[in-house]
N, CA, C and O of each residue as an XYZ file, in Angstrom:
468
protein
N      12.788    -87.381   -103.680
C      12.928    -86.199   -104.514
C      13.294    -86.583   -105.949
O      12.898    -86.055   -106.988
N      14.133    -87.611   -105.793
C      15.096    -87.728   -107.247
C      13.531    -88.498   -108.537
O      13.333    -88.379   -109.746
N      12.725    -89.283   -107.328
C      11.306    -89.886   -108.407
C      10.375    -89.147   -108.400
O       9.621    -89.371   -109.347
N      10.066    -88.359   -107.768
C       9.241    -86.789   -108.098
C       9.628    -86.011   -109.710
O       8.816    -85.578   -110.528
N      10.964    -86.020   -109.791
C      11.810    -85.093   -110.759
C      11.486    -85.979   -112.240
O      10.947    -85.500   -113.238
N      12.003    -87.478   -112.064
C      11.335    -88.366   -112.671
C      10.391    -88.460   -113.675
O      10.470    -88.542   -114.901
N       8.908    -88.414   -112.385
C       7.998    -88.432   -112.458
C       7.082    -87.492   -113.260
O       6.029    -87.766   -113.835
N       7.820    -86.159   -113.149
C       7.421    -85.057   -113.833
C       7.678    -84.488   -115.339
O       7.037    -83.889   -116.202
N       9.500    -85.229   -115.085
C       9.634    -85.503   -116.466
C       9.079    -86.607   -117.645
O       9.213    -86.339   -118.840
N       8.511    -87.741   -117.232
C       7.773    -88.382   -117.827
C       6.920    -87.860   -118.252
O       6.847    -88.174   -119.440
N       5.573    -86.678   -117.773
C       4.444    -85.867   -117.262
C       4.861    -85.473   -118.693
O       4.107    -85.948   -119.543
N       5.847    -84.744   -119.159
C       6.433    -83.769   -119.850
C       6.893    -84.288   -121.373
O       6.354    -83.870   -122.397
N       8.086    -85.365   -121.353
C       8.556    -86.080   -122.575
C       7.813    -87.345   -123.142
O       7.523    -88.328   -122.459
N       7.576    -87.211   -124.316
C       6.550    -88.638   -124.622
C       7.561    -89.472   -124.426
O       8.731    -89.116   -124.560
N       7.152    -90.832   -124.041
C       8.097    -91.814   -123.978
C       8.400    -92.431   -125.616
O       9.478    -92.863   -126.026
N       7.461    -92.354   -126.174
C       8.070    -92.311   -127.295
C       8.057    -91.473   -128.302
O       7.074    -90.754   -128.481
N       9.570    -91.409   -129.445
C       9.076    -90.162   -130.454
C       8.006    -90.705   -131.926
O       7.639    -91.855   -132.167
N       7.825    -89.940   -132.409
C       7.034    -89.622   -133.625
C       7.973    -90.394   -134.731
O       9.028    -89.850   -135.059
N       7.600    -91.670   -135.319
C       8.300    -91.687   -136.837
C       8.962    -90.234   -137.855
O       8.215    -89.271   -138.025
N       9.853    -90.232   -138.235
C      10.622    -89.197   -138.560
C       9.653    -89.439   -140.282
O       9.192    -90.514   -140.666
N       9.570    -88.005   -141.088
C       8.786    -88.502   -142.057
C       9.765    -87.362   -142.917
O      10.638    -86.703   -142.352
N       9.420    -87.250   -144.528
C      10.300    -86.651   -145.567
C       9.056    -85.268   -145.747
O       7.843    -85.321   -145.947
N       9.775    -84.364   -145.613
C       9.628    -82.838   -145.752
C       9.577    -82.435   -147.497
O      10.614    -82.655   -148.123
N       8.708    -82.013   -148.047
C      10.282    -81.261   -149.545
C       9.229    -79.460   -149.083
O       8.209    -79.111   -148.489
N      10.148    -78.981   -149.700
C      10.415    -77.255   -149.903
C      11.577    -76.441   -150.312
O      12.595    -76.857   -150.866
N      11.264    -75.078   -149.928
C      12.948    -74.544   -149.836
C      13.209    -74.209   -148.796
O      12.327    -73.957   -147.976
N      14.513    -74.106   -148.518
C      14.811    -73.548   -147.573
C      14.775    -72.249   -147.498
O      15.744    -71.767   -148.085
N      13.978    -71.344   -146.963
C      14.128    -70.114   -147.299
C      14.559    -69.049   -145.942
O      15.239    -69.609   -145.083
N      14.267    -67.785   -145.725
C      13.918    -67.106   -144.298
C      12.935    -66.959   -143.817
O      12.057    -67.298   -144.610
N      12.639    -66.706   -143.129
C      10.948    -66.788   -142.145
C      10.468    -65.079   -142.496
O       9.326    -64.625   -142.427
N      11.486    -64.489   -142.805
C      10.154    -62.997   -143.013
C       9.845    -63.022   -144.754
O       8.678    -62.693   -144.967
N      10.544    -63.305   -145.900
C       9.960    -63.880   -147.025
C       8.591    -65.317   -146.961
O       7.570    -65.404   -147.642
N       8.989    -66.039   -146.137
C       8.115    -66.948   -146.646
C       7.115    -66.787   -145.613
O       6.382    -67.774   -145.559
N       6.746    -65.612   -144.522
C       5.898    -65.318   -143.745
C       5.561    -64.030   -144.135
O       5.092    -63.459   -143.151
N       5.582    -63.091   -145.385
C       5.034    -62.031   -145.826
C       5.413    -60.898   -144.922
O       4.794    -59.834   -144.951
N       6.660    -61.167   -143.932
C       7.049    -60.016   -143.465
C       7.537    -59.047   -144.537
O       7.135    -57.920   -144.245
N       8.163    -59.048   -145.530
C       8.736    -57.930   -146.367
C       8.405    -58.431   -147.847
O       9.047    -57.903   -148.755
N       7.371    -59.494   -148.196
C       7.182    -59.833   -149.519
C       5.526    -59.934   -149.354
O       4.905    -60.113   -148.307
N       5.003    -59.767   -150.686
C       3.061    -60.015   -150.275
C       3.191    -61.492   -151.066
O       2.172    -62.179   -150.988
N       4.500    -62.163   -151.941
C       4.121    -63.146   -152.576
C       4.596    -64.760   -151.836
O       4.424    -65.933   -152.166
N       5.276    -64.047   -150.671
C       5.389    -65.149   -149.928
C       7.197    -66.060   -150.728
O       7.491    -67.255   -150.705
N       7.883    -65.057   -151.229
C       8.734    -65.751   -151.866
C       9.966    -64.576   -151.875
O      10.008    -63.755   -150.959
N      10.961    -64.554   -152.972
C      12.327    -63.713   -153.193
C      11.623    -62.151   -153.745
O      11.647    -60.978   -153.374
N      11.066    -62.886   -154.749
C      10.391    -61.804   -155.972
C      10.897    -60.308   -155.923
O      11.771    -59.820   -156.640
N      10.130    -59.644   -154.879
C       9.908    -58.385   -154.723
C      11.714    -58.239   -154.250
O      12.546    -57.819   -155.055
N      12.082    -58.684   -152.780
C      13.610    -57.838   -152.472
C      14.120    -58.206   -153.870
O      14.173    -57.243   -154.634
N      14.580    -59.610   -154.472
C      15.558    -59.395   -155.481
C      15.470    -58.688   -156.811
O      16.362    -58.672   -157.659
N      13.832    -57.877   -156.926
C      14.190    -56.840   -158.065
C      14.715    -55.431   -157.625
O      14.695    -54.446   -158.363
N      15.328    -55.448   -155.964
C      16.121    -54.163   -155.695
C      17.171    -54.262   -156.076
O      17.586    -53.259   -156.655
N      18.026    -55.320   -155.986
C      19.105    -56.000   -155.713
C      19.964    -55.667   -154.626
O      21.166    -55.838   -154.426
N      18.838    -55.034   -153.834
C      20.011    -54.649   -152.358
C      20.250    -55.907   -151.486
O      21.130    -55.951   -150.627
N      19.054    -57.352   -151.883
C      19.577    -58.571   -151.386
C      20.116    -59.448   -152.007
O      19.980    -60.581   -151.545
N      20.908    -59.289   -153.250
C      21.162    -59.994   -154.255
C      20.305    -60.290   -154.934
O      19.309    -59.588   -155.108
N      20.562    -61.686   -155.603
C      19.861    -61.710   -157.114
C      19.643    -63.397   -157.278
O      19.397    -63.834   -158.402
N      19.751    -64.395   -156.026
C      19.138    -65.280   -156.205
C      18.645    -65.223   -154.679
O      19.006    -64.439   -153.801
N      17.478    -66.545   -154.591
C      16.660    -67.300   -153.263
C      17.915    -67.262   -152.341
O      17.745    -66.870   -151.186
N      19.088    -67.614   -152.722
C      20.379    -68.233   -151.733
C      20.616    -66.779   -151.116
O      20.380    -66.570   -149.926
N      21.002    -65.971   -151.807
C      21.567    -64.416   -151.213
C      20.540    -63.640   -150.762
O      20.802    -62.654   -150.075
N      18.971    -64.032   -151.141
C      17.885    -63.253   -150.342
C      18.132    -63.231   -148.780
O      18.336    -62.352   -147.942
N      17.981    -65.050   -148.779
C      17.997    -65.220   -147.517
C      18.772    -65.483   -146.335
O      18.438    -65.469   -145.150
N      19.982    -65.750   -146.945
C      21.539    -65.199   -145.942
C      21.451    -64.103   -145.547
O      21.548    -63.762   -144.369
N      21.206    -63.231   -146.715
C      20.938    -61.486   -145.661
C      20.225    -61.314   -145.115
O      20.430    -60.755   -144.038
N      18.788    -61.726   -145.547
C      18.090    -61.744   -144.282
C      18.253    -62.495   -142.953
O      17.828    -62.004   -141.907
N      18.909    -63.763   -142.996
C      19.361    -64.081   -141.777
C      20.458    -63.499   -141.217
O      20.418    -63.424   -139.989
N      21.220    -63.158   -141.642
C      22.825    -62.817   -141.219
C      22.177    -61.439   -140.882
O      22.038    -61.398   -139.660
N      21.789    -60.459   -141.382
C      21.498    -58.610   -140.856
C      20.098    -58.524   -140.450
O      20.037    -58.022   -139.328
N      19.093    -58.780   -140.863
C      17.891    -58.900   -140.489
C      17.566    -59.524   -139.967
O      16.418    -59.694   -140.376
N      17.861    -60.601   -138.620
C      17.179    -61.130   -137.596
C      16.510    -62.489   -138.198
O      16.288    -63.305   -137.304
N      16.180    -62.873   -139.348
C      15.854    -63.568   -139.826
C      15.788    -65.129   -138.946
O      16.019    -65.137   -137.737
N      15.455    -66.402   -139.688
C      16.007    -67.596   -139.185
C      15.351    -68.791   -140.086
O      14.127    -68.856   -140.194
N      16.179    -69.701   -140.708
C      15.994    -70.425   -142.077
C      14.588    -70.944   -141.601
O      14.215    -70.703   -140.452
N      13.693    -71.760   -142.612
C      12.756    -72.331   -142.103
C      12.604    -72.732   -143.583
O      13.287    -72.309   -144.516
N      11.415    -73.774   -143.650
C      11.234    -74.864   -144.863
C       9.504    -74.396   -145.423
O       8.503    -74.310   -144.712
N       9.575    -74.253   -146.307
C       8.247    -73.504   -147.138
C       8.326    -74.200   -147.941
O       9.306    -74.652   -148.533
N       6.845    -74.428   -148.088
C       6.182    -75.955   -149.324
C       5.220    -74.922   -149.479
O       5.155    -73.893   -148.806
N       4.128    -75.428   -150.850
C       3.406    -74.547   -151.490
C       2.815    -73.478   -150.053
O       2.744    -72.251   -149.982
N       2.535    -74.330   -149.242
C       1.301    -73.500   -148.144
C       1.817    -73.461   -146.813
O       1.331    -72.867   -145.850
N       3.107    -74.326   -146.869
C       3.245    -74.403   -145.136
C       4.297    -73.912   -145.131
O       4.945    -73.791   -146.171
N       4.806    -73.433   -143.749
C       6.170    -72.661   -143.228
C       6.524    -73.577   -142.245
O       5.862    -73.502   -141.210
N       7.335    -74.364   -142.293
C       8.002    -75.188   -140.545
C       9.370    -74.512   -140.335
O      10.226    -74.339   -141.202
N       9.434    -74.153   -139.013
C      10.484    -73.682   -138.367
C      11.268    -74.919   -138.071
O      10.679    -75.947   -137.739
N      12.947    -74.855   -138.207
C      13.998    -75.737   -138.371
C      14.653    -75.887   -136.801
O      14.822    -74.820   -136.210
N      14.927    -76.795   -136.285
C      15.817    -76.455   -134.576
C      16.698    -76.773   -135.334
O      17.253    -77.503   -134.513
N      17.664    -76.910   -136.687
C      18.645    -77.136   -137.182
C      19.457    -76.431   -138.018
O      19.906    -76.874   -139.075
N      19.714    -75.038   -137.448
C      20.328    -73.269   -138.408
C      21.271    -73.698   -139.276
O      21.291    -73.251   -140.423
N      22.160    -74.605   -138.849
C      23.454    -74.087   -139.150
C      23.024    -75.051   -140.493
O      22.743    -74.686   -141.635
N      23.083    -76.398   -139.924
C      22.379    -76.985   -141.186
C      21.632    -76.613   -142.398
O      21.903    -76.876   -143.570
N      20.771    -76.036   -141.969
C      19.839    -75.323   -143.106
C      20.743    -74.322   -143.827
O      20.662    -74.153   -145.043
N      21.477    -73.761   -143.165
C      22.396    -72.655   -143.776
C      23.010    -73.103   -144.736
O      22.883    -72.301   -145.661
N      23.897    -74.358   -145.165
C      24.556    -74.987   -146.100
C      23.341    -75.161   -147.336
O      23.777    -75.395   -148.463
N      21.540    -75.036   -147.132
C      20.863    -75.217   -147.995
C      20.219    -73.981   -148.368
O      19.283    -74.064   -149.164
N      20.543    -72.907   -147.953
C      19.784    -71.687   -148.152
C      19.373    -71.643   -149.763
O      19.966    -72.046   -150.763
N      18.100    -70.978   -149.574
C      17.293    -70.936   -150.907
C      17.483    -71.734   -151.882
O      17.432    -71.227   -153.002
N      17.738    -73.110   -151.781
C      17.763    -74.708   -152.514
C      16.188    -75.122   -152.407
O      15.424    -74.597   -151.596
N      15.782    -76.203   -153.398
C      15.017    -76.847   -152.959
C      15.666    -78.214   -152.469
O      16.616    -78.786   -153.002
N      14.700    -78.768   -150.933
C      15.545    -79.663   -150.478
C      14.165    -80.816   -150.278
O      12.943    -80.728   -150.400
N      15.037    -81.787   -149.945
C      13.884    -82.968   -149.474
C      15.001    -82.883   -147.872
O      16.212    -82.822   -147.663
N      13.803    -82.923   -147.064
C      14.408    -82.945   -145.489
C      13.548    -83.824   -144.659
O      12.319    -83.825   -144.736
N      14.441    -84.781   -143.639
C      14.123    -85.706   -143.352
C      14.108    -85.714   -141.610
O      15.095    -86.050   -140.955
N      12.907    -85.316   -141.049
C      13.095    -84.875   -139.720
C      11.584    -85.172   -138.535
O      10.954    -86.177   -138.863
N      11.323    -84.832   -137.965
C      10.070    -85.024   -136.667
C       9.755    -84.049   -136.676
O      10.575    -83.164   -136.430
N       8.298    -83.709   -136.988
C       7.622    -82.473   -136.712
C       7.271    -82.400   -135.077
O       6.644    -83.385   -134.687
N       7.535    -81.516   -134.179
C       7.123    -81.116   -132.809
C       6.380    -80.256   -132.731
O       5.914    -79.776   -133.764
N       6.094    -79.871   -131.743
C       4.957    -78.750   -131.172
C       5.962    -77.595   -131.764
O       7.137    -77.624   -132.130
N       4.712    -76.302   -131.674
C       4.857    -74.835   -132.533
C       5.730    -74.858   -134.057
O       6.669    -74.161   -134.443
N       5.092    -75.808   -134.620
C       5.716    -75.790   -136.504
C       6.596    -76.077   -136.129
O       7.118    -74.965   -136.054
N       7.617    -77.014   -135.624
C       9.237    -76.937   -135.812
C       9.432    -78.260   -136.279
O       8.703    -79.134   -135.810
N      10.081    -78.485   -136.917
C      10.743    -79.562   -137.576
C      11.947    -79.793   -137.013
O      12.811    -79.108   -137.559
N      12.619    -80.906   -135.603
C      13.544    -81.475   -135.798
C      14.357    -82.060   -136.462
O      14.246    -83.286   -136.449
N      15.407    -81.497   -137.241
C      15.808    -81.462   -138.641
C      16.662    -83.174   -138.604
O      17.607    -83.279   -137.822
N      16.282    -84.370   -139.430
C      17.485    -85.126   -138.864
C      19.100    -85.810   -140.155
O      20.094    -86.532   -140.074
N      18.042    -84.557   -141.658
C      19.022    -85.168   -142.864
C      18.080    -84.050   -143.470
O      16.904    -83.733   -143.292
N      19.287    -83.519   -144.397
C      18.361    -82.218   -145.391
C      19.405    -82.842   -146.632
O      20.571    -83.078   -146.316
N      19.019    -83.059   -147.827
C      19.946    -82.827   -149.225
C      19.066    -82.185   -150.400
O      17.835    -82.179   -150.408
N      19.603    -81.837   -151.040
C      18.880    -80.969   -152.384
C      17.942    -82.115   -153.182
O      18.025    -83.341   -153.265
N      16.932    -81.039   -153.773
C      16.495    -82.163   -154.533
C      16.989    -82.405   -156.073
O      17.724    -81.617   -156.668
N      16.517    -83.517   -156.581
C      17.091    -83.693   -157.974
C      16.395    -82.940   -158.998
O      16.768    -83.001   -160.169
């Protein structure tokens, strides 16, 4: 039983991972940089209400913190989803260089995020 279980998990986990490679974007929320509540794919539109504040950083805390939201990394064209929240949270609406393993469904295993210069 116990090399069946094994066996299946091998089936399942590559034995080996992916070279970890350098990311840059911002850190932003997933319904801005996925055109859920913006058409420009960015802050623009909520922060001329100012009901989400008035920079990238306070867009997207509120949208994560009240709106369901969840950080994710946006480069000119791409959106990768983060398995690393809390982390990303210390970078909200920064631009960052992030240093992590892309996996299956867009996610970026996050393994070093710092701002860029």
């Amino acid at each position: 039983m116990k090399t069946l279980a094994l066996l299946s998990l091998l089936a399942v986990v590559p034995i080996w991972a992916e070279d970890p490679k350098i990311f840059r974007g911002e850190i932003a929320d997933n319904q801005c940089a996925m055109n859920v509540h913006s058409l420009t794919r960015s802050h623009k539109e909520m922060l001329k209400g100012k009901a989400m504040g008035n920079t990238s950083e306070s867009c997207s805390r509120m949208c994560v913190q009240h709106y369901g939201g969840h950080y994710v990394l946006q480069d000119k064209d791409n959106v990768f989803n983060l398995d690393d929240q809390e982390r990303a949270d210390q970078f909200a609406g920064a631009r960052v260089k992030l240093t992590g393993t892309l996996m299956s469904s867009n996610t970026i295993h996050v393994i070093s995020i710092e701002r860029e210069k």
